[in-house]
C-alpha positions in Angstrom: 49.7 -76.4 -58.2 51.4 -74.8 -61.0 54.2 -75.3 -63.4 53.0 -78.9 -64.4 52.0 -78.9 -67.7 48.3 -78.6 -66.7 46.1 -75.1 -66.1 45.3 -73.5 -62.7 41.8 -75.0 -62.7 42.4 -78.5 -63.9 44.6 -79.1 -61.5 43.5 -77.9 -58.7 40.5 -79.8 -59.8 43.0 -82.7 -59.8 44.1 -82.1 -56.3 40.2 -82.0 -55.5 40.1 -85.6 -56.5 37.6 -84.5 -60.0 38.3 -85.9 -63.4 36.4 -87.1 -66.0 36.9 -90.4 -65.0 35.6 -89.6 -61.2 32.1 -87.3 -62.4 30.5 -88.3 -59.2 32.8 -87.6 -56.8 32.2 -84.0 -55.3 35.3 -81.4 -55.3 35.1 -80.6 -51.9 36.0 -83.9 -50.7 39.4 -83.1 -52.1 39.0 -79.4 -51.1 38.8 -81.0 -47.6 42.1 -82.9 -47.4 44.3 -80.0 -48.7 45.9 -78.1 -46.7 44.4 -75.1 -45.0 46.5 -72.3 -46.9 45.3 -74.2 -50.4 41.6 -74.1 -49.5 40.4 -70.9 -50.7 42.8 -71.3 -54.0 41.7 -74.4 -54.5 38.1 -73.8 -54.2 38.5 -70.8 -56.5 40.2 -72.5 -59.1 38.4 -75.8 -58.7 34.9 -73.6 -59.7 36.9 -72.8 -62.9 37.3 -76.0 -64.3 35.6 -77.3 -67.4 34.2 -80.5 -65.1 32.5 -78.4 -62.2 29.7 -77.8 -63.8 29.5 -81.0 -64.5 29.8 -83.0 -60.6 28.3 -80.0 -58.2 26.8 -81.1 -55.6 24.2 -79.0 -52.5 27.5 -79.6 -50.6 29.6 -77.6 -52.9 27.1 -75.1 -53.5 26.9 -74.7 -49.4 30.3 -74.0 -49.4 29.9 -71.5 -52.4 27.4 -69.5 -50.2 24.5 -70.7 -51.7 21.4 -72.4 -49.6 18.8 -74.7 -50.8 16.3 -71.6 -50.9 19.0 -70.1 -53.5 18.6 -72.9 -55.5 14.7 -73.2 -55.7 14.8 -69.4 -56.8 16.5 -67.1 -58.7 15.7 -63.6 -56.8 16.6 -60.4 -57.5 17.2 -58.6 -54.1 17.6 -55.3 -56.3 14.2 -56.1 -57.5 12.2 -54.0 -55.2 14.1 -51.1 -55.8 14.5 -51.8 -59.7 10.5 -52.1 -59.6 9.9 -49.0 -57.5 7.0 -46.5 -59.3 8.3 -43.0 -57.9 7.8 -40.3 -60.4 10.2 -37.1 -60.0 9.3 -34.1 -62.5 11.9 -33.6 -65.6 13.8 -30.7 -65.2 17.1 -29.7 -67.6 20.5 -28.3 -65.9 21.3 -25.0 -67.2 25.2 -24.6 -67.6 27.0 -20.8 -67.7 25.2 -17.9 -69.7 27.5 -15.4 -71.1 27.0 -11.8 -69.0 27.3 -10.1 -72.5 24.4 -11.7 -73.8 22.0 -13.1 -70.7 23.0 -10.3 -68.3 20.0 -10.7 -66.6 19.0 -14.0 -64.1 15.1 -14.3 -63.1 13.8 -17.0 -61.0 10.7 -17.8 -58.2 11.9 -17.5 -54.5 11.4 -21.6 -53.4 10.9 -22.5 -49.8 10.2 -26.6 -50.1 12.6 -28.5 -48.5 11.2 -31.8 -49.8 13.9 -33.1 -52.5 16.9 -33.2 -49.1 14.7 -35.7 -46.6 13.8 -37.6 -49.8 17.4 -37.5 -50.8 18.3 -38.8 -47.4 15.8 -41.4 -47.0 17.1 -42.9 -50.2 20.7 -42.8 -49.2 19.6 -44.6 -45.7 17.9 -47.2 -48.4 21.7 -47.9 -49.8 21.4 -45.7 -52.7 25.0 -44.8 -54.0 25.2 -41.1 -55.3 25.4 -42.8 -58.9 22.4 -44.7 -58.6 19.9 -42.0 -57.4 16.6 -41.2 -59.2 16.9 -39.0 -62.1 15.5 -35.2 -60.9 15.1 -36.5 -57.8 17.3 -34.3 -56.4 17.1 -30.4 -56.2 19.9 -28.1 -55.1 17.9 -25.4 -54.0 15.5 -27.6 -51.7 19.2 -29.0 -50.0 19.8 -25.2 -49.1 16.7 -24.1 -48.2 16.5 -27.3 -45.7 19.1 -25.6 -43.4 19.1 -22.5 -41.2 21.9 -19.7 -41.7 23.0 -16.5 -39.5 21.5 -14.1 -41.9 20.4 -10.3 -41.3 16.8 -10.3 -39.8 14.5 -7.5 -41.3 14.7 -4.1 -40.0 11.4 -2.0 -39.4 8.8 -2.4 -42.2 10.8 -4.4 -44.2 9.5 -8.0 -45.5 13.0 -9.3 -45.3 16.9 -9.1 -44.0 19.0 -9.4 -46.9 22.5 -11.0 -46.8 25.2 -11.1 -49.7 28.5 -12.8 -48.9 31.0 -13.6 -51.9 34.0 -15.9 -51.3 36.2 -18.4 -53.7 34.0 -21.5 -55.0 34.9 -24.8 -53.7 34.7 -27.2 -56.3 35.8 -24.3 -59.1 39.6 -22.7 -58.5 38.5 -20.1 -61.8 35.3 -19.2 -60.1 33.7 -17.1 -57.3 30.7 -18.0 -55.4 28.0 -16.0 -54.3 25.6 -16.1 -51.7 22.2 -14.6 -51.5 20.0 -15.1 -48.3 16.6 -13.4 -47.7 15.1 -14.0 -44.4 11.5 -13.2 -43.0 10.5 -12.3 -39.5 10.5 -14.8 -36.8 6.5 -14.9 -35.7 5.8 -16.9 -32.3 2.6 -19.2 -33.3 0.8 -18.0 -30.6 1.4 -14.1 -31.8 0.2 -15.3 -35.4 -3.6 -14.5 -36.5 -6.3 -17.1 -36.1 -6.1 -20.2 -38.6 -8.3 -21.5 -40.6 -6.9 -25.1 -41.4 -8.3 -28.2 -42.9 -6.1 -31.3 -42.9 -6.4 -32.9 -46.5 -5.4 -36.5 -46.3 -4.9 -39.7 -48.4 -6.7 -42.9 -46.6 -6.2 -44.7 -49.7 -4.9 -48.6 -50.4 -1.4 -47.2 -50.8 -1.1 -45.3 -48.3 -1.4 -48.7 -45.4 2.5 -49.0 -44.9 3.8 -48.2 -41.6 5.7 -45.2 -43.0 2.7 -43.7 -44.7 -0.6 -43.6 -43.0 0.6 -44.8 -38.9 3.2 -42.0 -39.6 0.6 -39.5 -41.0 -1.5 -39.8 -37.8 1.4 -39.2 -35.4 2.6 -36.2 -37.2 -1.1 -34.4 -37.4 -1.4 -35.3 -33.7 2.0 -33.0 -33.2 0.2 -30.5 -34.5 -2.7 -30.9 -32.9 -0.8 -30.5 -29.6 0.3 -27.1 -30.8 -3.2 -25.4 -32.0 -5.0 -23.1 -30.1 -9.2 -22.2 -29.1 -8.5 -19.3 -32.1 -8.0 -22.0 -34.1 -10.7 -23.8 -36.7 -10.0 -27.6 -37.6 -11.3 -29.6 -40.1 -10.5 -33.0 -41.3 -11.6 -34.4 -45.1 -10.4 -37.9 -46.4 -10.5 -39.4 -49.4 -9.5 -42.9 -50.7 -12.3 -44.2 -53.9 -14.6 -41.0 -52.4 -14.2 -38.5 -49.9 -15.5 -38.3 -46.4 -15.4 -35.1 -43.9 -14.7 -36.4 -40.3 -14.5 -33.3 -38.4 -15.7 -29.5 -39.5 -14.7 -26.6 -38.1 -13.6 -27.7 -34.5 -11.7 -25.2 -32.1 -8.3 -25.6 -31.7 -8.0 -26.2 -28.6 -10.3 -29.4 -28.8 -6.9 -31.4 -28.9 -8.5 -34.8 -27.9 -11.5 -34.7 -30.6 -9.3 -33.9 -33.1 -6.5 -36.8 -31.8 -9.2 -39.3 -31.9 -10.5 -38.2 -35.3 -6.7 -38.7 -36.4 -6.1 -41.8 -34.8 -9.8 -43.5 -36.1 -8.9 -43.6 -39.9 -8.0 -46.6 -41.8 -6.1 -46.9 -45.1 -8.1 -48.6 -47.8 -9.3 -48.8 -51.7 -8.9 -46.1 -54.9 -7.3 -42.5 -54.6 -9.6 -39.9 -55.5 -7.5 -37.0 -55.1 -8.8 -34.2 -57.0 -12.5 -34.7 -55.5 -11.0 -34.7 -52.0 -9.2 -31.1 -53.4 -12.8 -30.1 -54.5 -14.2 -30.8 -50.7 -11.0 -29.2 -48.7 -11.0 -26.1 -50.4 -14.8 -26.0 -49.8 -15.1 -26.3 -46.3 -12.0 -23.7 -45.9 -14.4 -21.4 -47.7 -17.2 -22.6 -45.4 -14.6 -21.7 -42.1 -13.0 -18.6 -44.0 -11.6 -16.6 -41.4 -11.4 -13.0 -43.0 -8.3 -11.4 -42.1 -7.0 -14.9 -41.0 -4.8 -18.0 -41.8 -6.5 -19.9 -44.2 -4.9 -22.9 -45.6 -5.5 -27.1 -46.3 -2.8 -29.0 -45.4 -2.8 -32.1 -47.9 -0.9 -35.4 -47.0 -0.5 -37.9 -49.6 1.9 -39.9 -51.5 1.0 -38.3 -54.4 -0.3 -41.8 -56.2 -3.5 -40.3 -57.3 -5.5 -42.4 -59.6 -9.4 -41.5 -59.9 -10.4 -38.6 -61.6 -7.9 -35.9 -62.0 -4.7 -37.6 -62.2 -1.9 -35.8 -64.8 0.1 -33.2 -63.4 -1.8 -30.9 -66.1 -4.9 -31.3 -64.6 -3.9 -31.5 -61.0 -2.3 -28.1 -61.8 -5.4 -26.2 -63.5 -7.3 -27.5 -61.0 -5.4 -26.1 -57.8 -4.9 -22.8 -59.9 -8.3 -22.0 -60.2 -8.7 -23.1 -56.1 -5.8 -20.8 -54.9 -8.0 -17.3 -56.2 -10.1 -18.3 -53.1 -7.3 -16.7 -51.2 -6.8 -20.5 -49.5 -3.0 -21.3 -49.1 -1.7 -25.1 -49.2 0.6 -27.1 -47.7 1.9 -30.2 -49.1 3.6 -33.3 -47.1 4.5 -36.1 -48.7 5.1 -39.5 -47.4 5.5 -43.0 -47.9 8.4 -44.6 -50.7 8.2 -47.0 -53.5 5.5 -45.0 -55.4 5.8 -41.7 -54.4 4.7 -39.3 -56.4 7.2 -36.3 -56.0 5.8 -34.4 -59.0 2.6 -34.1 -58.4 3.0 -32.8 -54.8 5.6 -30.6 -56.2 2.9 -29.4 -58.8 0.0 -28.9 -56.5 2.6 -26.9 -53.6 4.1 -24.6 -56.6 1.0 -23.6 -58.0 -1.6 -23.4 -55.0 0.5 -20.8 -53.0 2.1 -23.2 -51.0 4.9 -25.4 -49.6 6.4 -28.9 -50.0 8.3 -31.0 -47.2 8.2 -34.7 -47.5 8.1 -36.6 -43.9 10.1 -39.7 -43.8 10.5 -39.9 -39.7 8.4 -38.6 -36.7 11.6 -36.5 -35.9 11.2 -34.6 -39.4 7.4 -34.4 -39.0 8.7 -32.1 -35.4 10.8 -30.1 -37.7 7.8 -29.2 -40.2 5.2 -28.6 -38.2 6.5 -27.6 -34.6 9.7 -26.6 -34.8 8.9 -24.4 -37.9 5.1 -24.1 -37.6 5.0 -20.9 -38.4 6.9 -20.8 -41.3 4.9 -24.0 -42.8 1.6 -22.4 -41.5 1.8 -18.6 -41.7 2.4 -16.8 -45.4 3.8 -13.2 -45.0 5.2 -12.8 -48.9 3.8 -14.8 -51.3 4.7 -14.4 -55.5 8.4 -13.7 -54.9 10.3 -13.6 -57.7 14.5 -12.5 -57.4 16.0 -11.1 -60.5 20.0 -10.7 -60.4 21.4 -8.0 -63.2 25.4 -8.9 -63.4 28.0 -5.6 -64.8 29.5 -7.2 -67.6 32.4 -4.4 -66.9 33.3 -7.0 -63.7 31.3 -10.8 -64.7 32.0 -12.2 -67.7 30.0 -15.6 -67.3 27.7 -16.7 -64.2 25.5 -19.8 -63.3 23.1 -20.3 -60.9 22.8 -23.4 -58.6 19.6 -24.9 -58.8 16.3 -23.1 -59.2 15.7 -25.1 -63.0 12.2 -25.6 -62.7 11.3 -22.0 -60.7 12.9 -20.1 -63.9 11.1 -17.2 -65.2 11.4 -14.9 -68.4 13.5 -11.6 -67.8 9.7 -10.4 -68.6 7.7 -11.8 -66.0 9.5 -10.2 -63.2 7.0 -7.2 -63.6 4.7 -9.0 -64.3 2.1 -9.5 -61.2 0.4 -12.3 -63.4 2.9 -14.4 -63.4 2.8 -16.8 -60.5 6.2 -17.1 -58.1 7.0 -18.1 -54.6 5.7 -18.2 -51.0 7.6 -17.8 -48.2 6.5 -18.0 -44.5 7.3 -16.4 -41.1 10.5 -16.8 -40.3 11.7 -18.4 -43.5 14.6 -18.2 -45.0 15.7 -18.9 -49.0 19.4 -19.1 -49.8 20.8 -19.1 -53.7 23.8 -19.2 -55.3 26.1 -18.6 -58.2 29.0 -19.5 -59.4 30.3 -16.4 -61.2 33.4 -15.9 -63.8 35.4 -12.5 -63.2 36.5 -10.2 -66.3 39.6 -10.0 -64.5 40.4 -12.2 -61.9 41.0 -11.4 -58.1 44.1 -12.3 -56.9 44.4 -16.0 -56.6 46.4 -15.4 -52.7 45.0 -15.7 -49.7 46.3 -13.8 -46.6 47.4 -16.9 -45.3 49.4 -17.3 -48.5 50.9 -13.9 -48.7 52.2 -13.6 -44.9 54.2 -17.3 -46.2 56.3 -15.2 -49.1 59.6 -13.6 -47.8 58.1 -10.3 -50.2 55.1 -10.4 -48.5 55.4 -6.6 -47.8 56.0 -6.1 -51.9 53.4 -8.3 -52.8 50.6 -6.6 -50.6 52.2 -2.9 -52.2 51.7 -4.3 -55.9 48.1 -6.0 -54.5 47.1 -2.8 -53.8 48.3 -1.0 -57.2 46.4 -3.9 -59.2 43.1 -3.3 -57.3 43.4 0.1 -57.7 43.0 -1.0 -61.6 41.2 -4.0 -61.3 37.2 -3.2 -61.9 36.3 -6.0 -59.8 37.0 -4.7 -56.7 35.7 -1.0 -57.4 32.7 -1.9 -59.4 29.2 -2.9 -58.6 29.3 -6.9 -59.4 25.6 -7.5 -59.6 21.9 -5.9 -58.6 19.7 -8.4 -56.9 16.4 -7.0 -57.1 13.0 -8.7 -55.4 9.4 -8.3 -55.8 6.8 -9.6 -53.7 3.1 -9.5 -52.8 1.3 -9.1 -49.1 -0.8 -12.3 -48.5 -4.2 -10.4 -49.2 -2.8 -8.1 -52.0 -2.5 -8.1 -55.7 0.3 -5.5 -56.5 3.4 -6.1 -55.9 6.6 -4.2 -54.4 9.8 -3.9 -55.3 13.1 -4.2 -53.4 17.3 -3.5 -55.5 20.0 -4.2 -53.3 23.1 -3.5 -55.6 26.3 -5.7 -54.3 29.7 -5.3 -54.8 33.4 -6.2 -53.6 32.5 -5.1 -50.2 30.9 -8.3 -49.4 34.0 -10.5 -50.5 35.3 -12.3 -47.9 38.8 -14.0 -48.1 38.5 -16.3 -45.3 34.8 -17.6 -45.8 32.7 -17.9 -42.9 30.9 -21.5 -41.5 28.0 -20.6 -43.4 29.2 -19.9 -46.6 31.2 -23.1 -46.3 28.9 -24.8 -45.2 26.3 -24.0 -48.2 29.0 -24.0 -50.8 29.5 -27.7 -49.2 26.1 -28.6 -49.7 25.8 -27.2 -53.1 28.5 -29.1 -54.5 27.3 -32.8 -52.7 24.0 -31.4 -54.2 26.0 -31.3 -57.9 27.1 -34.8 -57.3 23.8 -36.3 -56.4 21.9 -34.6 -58.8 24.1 -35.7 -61.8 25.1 -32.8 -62.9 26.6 -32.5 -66.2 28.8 -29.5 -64.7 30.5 -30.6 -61.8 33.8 -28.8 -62.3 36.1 -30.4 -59.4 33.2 -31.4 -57.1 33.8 -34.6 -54.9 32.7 -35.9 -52.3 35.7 -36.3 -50.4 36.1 -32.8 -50.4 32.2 -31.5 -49.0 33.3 -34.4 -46.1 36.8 -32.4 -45.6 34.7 -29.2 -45.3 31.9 -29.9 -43.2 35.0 -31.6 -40.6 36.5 -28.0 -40.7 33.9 -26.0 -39.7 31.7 -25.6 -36.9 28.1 -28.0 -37.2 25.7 -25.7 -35.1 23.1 -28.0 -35.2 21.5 -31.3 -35.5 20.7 -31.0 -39.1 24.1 -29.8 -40.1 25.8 -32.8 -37.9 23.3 -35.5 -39.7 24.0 -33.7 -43.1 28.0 -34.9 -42.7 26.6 -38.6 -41.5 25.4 -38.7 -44.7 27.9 -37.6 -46.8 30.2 -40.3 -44.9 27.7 -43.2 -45.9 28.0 -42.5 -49.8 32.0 -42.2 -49.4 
């Protein structure tokens, strides 16, 4: 086929049987006498040449791959995705602040887990890590999805507080650190009488299988869990709002199934007059002393009335004074609306988890009903001091839009976070020594013949070396009682005594996390992150639960 005189195309067009002089006469009834090792070369080059354009026929284009349906129309299969109307709120990744002048980091404790089962369902949709939804993905709602070994609270204290330090994984000139506040552990039966009414979207858009079907089986969970000191109410709204049930016990379990289980998905989305009624009838139900909260489930594609995040937020501002707590769930995909429900859980005392399966619905609002249901802290704010005689430069993962002024950290005002019975909230920097640690690990040091020497030198260095004798930081936290206005104030100062050479699962496991989260996330930053490397992590270490095992499953599909 080569070497004579003519180019790769024309002449295996030639051996085809297609000239200029034979336009009719299809290329694959050549393509069908060669011999079998020639066929795919000959078809390849054969669709090169200047006259196949010219004499295709529906048999070659068969061949090709393409049907008769291909022909008739030119479709996108991209197109759905291309098309899809999810909004994510704008956020902007803050690299490293010098300790010298920023020596002070202030943010709002977050509990929502939302941003990871969003983030999975759109890997489980194909989506590469490069093609994910701008902001769609937030590194501290990745950590805050998992459960970690830290200290549980001792006596009156609101929470156990954990600091573990250890060598950053994707950054061989940084440390990592780990903060981890955890609440008490409440049984749901032990917790005071609720007071809840279940908020939710019968809209048009809300009639896919994975929106309103799904909706139903995950209140009906919940319903199987509630109890006679319970008070249910149920308020829909679509182009207006209707209540279906108002003030029912608890333990009515088949009223309130069959209430569930009745509504139908159809017309506008009123969303902020559905608000207005919720909020009412929990005021109507107020149990004094109580639980009182509306659960809202939507997919956030709000359309009558108050629709901008602006309004949706002054609007649930003014609600949450009533002492009323919300809880957010969003479902559904193609049109989601992630920054409104964002908006409405950040600034009506509440919480955000988005439900893409009946097994994640069990998660929310069994398996963690108390910490979805039940507010013990709410306006928590953390505020981390760093001694610029030990940290030269830090950055904190995550946390962009919860970010608050060195100011409003004494400031009871200012609005922060919730967290729940037996929550947790895990954060973390990466942190830049004055004067680095020594960059050998034990295992390292017992491999040198002067191991002995090195460890006696070691020893003279730290003796020197201000980051192992000096405070590195202060975390400090301030939060409120659910029914109180002032708020109390925690300082847990943290040093070299919570370094740990050999990390344990958890830390390596979060660190992994954070840096897929860097990846996915687009992060301008990424240092050495990869993904290859949170996959050779989460293999090394021990995945003590379900979560953790699906969490590696993922990570292998975007290999």
């Amino acid at each position: 086929l080569t070497g004579c005189g003519k180019s790769t195309s024309d002449t295996a067009a030639s051996a085809a049987g297609i000239t200029e002089s034979t336009e009719a006469k299809a290329w694959t009834d050549g393509a069908a006498e060669a011999p079998a090792e020639m066929y795919e070369e000959i078809a390849e080059a054969a669709s090169e040449s200047k006259y196949y354009k010219e004499v295709a026929t529906e048999e070659e284009k068969t061949v090709k791959g393409e049907s008769y349906l291909d022909s008739c129309y030119d479709y996108d299969p991209d197109f759905i995705r291309k098309e899809n109307r999810e909004e994510y709120s704008e956020w902007e990744e803050k690299g490293y602040s010098s300790v010298m002048k920023e020596p002070v980091s202030t943010f709002s404790a977050d509990v929502d887990t939302a941003s990871y089962s969003n983030l999975r369902r759109l890997i489980r949709e194909g989506y590469s890590i490069d093609e994910l939804p701008e902001n769609a993905v937030r590194i501290e709602e990745m950590l805050n999805y998992f459960t970690y070994d830290y200290k549980e609270p001792e006596g009156s204290e609101p929470f156990g507080v954990t600091a573990k330090i250890g060598k950053c994984p994707w950054n061989e000139d940084a440390e990592l650190v780990m903060l981890g506040l955890k609440t008490e552990d409440i049984d749901y039966e032990d917790a005071p009488a609720s007071n809840l009414v279940f908020l939710l979207d019968v809209s048009g858009s809300m009639y896919a299988d994975d929106k309103l079907p799904l909706l139903q089986e995950a209140f009906c969970l919940l319903a199987d869990n509630l109890t006679e000191k319970d008070r249910v109410s149920i308020v829909t709204y679509a182009g207006d709002d209707t209540v279906v049930l108002e003030g029912v016990s608890g333990d009515k379990t088949r009223t309130i199934k069959k209430a569930l289980m009745g509504l139908e998905a159809g017309g506008g989305t009123h969303g902020s007059k559905g608000i207005e009624t919720a909020y009412a009838l929990a005021e109507d139900n107020f149990i004094k002393g109580g639980n009182n909260r509306v659960i809202l489930a939507t997919d956030g594609d709000l359309n009558i009335g108050l629709t901008s995040e602006e309004e949706l937020e002054e609007l649930i501002t003014e609600k949450k004074e009533s002492g009323i707590f919300l809880s957010v769930l969003g479902f559904g995909t193609g049109n989601i609306k992630d920054n409104k429900m964002e908006t409405l859980a950040d600034k009506g005392n509440g919480n955000y988890a988005y439900i893409d399966s009946l097994r994640e619905a069990n998660k929310v609002l069994v398996e963690e009903m108390s910490a979805t249901l039940l507010t013990i802290c709410k306006d928590v704010k953390l505020q981390v001091e760093f001694n610029p005689a030990v940290v030269s430069e830090y950055r904190l993962i995550g946390y962009e839009n919860r970010a608050l002024n060195k100011e409003d950290f004494d400031d009871d005002t200012k609005d922060a976070g919730e967290i729940g019975a037996g929550h947790s909230v895990t954060a973390l920097y990466e942190v830049i020594l004055k004067e680095p640690l020594s960059g050998l690990s034990d295992e390292d040091i017992n491999d040198l013949k002067y191991s002995d020497e090195y460890r006696k030198e070691q020893g003279k260095d730290s003796l020197e070396n201000s980051s192992t004798e000096k405070e590195w930081f202060t975390l400090s936290i301030r939060y409120k009682k659910p029914a109180e206005e002032e708020s109390s104030l925690l300082a847990y100062p943290i040093g070299f005594e919570n370094y740990m050479e050999n990390p344990d699962d958890d830390f390596r496991f979060a660190g992994a996390v954070a840096e897929f989260g860097l990846l996915a996330s687009h992060s301008e930053n990424p240092e050495d992150a990869s993904v290859k490397n949170v996959k050779k992590i989460l293999k090394s270490i021990d995945l003590d639960d379900e979560y953790k095992e699906e969490f590696l499953e993922l990570v292998k599909e975007v290999e």
